[in-house]
C-alpha positions, 0 to 999 in steps of 0.5 A, spaced: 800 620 200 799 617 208 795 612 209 790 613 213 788 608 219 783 611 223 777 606 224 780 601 222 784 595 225 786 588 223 787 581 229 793 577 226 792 569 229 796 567 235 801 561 232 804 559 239 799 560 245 803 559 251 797 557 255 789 556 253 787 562 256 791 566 251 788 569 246 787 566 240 787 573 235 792 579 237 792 586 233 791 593 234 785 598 232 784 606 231 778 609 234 776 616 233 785 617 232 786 613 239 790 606 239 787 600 242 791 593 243 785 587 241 784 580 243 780 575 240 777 568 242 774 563 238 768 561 242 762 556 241 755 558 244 752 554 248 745 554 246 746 554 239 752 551 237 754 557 233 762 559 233 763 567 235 770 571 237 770 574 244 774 580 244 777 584 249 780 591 248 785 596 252 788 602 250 795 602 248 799 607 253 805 611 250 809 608 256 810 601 258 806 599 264 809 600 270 808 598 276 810 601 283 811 595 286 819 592 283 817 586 279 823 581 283 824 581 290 830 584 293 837 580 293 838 578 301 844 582 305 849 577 306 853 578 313 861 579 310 864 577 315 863 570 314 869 567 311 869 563 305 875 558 304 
């Protein structure tokens, strides 16, 4: 029998944040048989005091993101002529 996971999801705590604006949570959802990446913040309301989770949610892609622009600089062309002793 398969397990069935459509609209369900789970957020796993982030053990080793890099930075404070990293999320707090990281987990995966299924809504309507589509794959969601989900994010989670621990917050605290400024009016009351009371602690909430902030989510984000952003569709998985069958690829990994690719940009067009090239992620590192192009190496500078050395002129070979110069010699090297």
């Amino acid at each position: 029998m398969a397990y069935e996971n459509t609209n369900k999801g789970a957020l796993f705590v982030v053990d080793q944040k890099e930075t404070e604006k990293h999320p707090d949570y990281n987990g995966s959802i299924n809504i309507d048989g589509k794959d969601y990446w989900l994010s989670g913040w621990k917050n605290k309301a400024k009016e009351t005091g009371k602690t909430y989770l902030a989510l984000t949610v952003r569709a998985k892609q069958d690829t990994p993101r690719q940009s067009s622009e090239p992620t590192r600089k192009a190496k500078p062309d050395f002129d070979d002529d110069i010699p090297f002793n």
